[in-house]
C-alpha positions in Angstrom: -9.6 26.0 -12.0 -13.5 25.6 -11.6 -13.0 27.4 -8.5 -11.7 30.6 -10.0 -14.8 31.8 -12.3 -18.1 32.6 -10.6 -20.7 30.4 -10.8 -18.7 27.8 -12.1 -18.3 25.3 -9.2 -21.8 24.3 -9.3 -22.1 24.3 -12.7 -18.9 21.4 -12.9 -21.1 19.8 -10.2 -24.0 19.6 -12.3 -22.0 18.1 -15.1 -21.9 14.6 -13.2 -25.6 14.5 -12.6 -25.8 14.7 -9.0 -25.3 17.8 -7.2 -25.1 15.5 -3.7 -22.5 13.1 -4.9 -19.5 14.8 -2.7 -21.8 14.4 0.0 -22.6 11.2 -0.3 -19.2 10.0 -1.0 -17.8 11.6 2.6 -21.2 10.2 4.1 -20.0 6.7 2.8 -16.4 7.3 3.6 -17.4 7.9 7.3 -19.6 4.9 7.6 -16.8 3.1 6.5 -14.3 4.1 9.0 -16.9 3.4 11.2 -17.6 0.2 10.8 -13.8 -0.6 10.5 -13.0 0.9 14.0 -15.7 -1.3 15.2 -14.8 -4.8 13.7 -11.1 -4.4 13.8 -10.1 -2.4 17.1 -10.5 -5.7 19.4 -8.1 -7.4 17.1 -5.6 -4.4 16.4 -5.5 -4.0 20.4 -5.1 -7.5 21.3 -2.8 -7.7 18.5 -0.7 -4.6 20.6 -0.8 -6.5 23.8 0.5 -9.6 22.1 3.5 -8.0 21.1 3.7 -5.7 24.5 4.1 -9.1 26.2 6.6 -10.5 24.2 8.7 -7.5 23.7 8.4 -6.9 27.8 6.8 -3.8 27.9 3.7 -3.3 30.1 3.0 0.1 28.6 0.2 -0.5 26.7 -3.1 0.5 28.3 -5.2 -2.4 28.6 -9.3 -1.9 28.2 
């Protein structure tokens, strides 16, 4: 409902002391992701090949 009054969105942002904290939240969200696509998409992809091979299908692309 903040959304609906003028003025009143950055005035429920001030309330939690840090007008940047959305920001910084998505900032941290992406370096997240980030750093989960790096240190788990060898072992998700090998993981997909494994089970291409036993299941018989050759359609996975391989890197």
């Amino acid at each position: 409902m903040t959304g609906l009054r003028p003025g009143s969105l950055r005035q429920g942002l001030a309330t939690q002391g840090d007008v940047w904290d959305t920001q910084w939240e998505m900032f941290r969200a992406l370096i997240g992701a980030t750093v989960s696509v790096l240190l788990l998409g060898r072992p998700h992809d090998r993981g997909l090949s494994a089970l291409a091979e036993r299941q018989g299908d050759h359609c996975v692309a391989s890197r």
